[in-house]
Kinemage of the C-alpha trace (Angstrom):
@kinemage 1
@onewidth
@group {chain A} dominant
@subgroup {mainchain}
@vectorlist {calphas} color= white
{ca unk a 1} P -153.728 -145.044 157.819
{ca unk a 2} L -155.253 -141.427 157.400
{ca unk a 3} L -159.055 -141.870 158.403
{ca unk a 4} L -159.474 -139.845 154.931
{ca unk a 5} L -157.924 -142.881 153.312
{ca unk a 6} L -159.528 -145.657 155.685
{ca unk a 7} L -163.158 -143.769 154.121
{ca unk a 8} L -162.113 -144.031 150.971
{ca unk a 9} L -161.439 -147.764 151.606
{ca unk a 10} L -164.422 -148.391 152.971
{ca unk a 11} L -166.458 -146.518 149.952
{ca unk a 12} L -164.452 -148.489 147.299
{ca unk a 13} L -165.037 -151.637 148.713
{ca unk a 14} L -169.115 -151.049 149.108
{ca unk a 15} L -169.041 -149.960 145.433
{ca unk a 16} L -167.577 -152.933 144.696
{ca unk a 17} L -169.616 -155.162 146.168
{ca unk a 18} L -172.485 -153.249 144.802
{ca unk a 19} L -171.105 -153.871 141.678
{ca unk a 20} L -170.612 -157.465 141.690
{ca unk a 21} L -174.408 -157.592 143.046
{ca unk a 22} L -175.502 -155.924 140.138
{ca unk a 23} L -173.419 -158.051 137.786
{ca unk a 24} L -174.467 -161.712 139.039
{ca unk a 25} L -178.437 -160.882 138.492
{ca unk a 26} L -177.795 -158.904 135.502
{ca unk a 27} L -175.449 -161.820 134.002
{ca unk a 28} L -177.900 -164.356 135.418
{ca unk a 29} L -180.532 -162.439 132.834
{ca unk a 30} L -178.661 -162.167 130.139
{ca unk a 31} L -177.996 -165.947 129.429
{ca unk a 32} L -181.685 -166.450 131.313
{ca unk a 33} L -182.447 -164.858 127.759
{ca unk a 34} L -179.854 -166.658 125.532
{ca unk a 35} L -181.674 -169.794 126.900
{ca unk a 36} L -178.797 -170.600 128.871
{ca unk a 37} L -180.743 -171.965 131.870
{ca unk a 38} L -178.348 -173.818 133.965
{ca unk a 39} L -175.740 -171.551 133.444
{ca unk a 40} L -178.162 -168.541 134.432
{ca unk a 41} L -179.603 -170.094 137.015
{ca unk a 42} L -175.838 -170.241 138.626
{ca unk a 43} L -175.471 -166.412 138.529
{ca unk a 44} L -179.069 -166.345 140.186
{ca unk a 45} L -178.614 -168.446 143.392
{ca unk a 46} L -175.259 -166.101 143.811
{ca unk a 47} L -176.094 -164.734 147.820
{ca unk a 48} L -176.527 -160.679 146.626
{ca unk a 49} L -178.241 -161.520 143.407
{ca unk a 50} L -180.445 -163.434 145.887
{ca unk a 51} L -181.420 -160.202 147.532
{ca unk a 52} L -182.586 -159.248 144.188
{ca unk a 53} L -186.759 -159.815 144.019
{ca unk a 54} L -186.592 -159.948 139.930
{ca unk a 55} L -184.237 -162.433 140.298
{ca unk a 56} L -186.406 -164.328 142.916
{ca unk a 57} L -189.265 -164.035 140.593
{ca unk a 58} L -187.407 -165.486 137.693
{ca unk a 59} L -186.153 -168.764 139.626
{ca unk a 60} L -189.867 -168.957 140.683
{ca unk a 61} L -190.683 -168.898 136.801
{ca unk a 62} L -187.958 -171.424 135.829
{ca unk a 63} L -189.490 -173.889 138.212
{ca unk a 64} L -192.784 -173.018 137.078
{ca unk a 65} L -191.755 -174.249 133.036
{ca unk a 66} L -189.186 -176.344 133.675
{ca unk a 67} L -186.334 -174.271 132.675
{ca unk a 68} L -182.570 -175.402 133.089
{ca unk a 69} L -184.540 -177.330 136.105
{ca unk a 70} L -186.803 -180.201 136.718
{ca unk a 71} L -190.672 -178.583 136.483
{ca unk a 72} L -191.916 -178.348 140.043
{ca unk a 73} L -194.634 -175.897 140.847
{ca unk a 74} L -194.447 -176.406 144.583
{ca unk a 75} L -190.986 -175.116 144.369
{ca unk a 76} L -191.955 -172.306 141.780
{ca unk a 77} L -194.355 -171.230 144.401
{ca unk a 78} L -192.289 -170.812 147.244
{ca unk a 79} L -189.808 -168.779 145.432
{ca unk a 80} L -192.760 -166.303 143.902
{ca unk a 81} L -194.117 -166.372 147.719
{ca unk a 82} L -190.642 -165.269 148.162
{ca unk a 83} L -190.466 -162.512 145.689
{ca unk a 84} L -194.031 -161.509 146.441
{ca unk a 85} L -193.464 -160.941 150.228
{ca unk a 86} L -190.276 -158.508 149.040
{ca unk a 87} L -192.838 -156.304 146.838
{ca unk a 88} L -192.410 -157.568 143.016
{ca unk a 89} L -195.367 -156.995 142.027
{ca unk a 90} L -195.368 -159.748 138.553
{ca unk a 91} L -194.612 -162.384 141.024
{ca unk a 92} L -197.273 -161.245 143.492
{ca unk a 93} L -199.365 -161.507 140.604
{ca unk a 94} L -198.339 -164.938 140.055
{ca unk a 95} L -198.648 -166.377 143.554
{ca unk a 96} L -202.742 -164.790 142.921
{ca unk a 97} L -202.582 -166.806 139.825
{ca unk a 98} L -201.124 -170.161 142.184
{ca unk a 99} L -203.939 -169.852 144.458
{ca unk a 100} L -206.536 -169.086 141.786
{ca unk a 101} L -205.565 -172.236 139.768
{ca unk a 102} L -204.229 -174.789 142.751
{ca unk a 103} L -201.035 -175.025 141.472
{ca unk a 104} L -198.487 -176.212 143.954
{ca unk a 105} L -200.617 -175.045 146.767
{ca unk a 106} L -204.370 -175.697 147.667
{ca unk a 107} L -207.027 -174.003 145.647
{ca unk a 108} L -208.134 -170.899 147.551
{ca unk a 109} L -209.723 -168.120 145.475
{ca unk a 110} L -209.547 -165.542 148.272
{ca unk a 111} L -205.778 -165.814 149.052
{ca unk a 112} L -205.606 -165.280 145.131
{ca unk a 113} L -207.667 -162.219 145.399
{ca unk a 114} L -205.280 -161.300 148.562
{ca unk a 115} L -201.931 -161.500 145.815
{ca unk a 116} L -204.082 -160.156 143.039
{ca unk a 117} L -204.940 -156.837 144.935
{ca unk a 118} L -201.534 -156.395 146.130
{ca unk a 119} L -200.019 -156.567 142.752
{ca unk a 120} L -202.450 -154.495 141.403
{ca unk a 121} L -202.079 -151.578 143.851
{ca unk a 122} L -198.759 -151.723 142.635
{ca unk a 123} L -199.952 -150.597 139.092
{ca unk a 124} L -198.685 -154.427 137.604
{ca unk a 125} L -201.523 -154.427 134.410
{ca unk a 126} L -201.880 -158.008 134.111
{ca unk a 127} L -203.579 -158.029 137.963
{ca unk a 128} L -205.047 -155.093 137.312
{ca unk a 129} L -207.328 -156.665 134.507
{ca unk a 130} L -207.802 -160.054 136.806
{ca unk a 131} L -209.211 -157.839 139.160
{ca unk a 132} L -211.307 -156.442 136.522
{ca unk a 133} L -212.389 -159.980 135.471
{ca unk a 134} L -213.084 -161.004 138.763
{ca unk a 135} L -215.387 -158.402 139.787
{ca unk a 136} L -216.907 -158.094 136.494
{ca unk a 137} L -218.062 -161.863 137.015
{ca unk a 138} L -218.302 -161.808 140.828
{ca unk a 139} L -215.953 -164.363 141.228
{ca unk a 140} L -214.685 -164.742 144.470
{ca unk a 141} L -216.188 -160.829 145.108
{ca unk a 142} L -218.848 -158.374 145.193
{ca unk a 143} L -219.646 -158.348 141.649
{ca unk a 144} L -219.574 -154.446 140.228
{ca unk a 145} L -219.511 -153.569 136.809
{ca unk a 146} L -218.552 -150.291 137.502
{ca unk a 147} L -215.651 -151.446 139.372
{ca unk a 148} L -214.601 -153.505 137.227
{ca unk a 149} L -214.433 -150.973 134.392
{ca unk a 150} L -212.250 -148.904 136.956
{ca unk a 151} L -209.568 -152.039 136.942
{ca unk a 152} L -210.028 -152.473 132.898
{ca unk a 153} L -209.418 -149.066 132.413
{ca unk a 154} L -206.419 -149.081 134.652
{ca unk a 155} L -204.986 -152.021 133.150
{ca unk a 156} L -204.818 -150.680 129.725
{ca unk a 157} L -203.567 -147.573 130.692
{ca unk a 158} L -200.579 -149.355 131.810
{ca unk a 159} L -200.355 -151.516 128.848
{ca unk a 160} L -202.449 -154.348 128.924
{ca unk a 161} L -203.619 -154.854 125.228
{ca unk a 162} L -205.985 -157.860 126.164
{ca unk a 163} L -208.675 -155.859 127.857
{ca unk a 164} L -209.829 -153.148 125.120
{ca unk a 165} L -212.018 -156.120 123.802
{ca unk a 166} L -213.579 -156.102 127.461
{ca unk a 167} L -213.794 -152.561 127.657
{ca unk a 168} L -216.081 -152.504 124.306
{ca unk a 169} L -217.830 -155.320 125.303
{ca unk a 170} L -219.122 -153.577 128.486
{ca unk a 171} L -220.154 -150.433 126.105
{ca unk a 172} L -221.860 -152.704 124.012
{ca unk a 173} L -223.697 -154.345 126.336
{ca unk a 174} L -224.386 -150.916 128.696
{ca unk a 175} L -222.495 -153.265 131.349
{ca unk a 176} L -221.635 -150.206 134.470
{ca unk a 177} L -221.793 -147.719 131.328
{ca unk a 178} L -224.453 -146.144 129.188
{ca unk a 179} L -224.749 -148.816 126.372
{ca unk a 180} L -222.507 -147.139 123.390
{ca unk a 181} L -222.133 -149.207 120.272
{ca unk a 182} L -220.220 -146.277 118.532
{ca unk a 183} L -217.854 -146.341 121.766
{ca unk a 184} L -217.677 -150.006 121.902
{ca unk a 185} L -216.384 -150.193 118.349
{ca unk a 186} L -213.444 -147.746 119.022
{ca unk a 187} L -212.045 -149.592 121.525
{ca unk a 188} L -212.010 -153.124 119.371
{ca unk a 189} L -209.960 -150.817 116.961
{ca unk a 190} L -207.311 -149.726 119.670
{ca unk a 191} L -207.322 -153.259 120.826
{ca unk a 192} L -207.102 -154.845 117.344
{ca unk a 193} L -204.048 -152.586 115.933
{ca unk a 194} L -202.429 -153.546 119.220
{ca unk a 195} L -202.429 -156.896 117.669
{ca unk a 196} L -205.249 -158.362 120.449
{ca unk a 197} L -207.118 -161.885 118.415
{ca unk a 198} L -209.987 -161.087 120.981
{ca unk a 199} L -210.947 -157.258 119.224
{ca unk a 200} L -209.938 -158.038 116.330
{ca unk a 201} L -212.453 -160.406 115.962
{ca unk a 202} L -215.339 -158.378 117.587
{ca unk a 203} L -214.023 -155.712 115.210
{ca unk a 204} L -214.609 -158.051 112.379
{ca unk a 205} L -217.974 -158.782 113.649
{ca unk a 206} L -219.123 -155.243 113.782
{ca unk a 207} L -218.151 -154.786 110.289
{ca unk a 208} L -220.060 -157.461 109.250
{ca unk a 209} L -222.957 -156.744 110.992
{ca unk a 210} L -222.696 -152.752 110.740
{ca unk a 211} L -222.965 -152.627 114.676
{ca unk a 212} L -221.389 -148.949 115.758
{ca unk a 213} L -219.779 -148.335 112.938
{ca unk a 214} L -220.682 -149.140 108.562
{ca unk a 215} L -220.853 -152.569 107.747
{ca unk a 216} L -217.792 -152.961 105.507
{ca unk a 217} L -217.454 -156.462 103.895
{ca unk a 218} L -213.998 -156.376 103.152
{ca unk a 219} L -212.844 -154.836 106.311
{ca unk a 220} L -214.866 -157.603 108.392
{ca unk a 221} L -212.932 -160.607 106.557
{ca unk a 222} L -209.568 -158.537 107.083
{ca unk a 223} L -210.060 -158.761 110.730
{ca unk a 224} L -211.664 -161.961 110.608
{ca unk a 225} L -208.169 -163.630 109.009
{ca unk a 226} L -206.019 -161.777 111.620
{ca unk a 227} L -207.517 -163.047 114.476
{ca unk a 228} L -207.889 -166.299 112.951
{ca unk a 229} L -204.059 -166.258 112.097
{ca unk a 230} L -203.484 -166.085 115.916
{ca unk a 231} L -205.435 -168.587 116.450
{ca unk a 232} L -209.039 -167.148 117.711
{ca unk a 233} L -211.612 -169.383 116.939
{ca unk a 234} L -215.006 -167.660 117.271
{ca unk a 235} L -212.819 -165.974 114.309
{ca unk a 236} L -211.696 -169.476 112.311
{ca unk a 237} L -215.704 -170.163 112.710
{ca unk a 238} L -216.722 -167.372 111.782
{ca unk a 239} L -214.621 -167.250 108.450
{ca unk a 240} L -215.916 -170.999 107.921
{ca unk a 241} L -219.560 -169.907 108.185
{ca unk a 242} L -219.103 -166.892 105.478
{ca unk a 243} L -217.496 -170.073 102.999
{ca unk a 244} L -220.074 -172.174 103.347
{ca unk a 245} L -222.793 -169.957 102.963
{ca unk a 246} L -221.334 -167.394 100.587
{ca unk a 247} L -221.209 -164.706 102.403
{ca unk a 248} L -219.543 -160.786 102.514
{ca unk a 249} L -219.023 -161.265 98.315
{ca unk a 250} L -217.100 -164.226 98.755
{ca unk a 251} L -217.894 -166.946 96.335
{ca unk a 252} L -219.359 -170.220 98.400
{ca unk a 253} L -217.002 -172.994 98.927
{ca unk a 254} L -217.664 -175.241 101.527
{ca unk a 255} L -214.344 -177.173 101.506
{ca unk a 256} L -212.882 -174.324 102.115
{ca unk a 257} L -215.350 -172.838 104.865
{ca unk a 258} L -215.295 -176.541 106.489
{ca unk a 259} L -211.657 -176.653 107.137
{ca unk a 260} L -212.382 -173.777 109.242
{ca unk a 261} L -214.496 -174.651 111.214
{ca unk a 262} L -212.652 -177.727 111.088
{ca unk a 263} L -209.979 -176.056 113.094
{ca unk a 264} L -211.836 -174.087 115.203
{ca unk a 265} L -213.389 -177.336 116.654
{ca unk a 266} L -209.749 -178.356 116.989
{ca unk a 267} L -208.631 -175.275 118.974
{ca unk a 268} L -212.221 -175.265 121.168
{ca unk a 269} L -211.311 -178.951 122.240
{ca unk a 270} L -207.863 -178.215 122.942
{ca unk a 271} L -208.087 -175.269 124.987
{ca unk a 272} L -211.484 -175.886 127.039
{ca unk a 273} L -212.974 -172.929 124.707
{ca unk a 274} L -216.711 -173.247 124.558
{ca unk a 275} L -218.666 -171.585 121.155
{ca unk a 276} L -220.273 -168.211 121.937
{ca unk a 277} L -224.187 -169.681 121.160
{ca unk a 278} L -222.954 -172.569 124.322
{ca unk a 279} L -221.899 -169.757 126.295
{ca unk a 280} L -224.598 -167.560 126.084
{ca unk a 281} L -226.887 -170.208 127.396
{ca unk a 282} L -224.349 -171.251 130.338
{ca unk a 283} L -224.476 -167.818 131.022
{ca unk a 284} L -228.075 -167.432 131.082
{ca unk a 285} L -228.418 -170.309 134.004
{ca unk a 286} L -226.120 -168.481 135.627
{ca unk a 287} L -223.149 -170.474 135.275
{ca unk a 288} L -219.537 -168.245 135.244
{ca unk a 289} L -217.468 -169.018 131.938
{ca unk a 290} L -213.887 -167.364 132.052
């Protein structure tokens, strides 16, 4: 065989096997999105698609919900350990998140600060605002409001929509920036078109109340009802208070204003939330509320 020939082999034959690399984790996530677990996770434990970190990631994430395998969050955290360690940066974010929360490992807020700064560095937006958080509150770090703007900032300009309603709320309250209720209010807006409950409801607020920007009663209640849509329920109690007592034009109806608040109790109880008046006092004592 001509050593031009035996090259051309040789070339073929890695091209192949590149190819058929390629193919088992991209099949794997095409039926991981058809919700064809089993059959997905098949194409994933393939030995190249293994050298995949996406693919790692996503086995880590199956365990972690239960997906086309039994729910085991010990397991889901030694394959995002995995994935970590070989630079994917979502599932270094997630082994931060492991360590933050005790899941499947023991409860150690500076390992999770560790995975959190890692995947940030890499740009990954959801760390990026957890680092934000974290330093904002002084959890686990030096607390800096100034820093912690830095990460906010950072995070949203790679596409985290959740922390324009932190951004304004650090203009609003002059928190590592000049205090800026004008400023404040513009980033609610970017955060509320971008569909975030959070702004939208602190952009209904400062319509009602005329803080940074006109008090507008019919834009307050428009922002009000999408946040409460989603499920926001400083939102569904605000809307309940403006029914019972008449408020922004609206004709009273308590029945109606009741069942809000109704539900907002409902959503507080089932998700841990605590009502902004109880948090401002928790706060006040010095006690950290996420």
């Amino acid at each position: 065989m001509k050593p031009s020939f035996k090259i051309l082999c040789i070339f073929t034959l890695f091209l192949f096997s590149f190819s058929a690399f390629a193919d088992n984790a991209r099949e794997g996530m095409r039926l991981f999105e058809a919700g064809k677990y089993q059959q997905a996770m098949t194409y994933f434990m393939k030995e190249d698609a293994q050298k995949n970190p996406a693919v790692i990631n996503r086995i880590g994430y199956m365990y972690d919900y239960g997906l086309g395998v039994e729910k085991n969050r010990q397991i889901s955290f030694q394959w995002y350990k995995k994935a970590g360690e070989m630079g994917e940066a979502a599932a270094q974010f997630n082994v931060g998140l492991f360590y933050e929360k005790g899941y499947g490992v023991p409860q150690d807020i500076n390992m999770a600060i560790e995975w959190f700064r890692k995947s940030a560095k890499q740009q990954y937006p959801n760390a990026e605002a957890k680092m934000g958080y974290l330093t904002a509150t002084g959890k686990g770090t030096k607390q800096s409001f100034v820093e912690a703007m830095k990460w906010y900032r950072s995070a949203a300009e790679h596409g985290n929509i959740n922390v324009f309603s932190e951004i304004g709320i650090m203009y609003e309250e002059g928190y590592g920036v000049k205090k800026n209720k004008n400023r404040a209010v513009q980033y609610y807006i970017m955060g509320a078109d971008k569909g975030n409950a959070k702004a939208q409801y602190l952009l209904g607020h400062a319509y009602q109340y005329g803080r940074g920007i006109k008090d507008d009663p019919e834009r307050a209640l428009h922002w009000y009802r999408k946040a409460a849509e989603q499920g926001n329920a400083d939102a569904l109690q605000a809307l309940g208070g403006i029914y019972v007592h008449g408020l922004l034009n609206q004709k009273e109806d308590r029945e109606k204003g009741e069942k809000y608040i109704e539900e907002a109790i409902r959503i507080r109880k089932q998700t841990g939330q605590l009502d902004p008046a109880a948090m401002r006092r928790l706060r006040l004592l010095g006690i950290d509320i996420e």
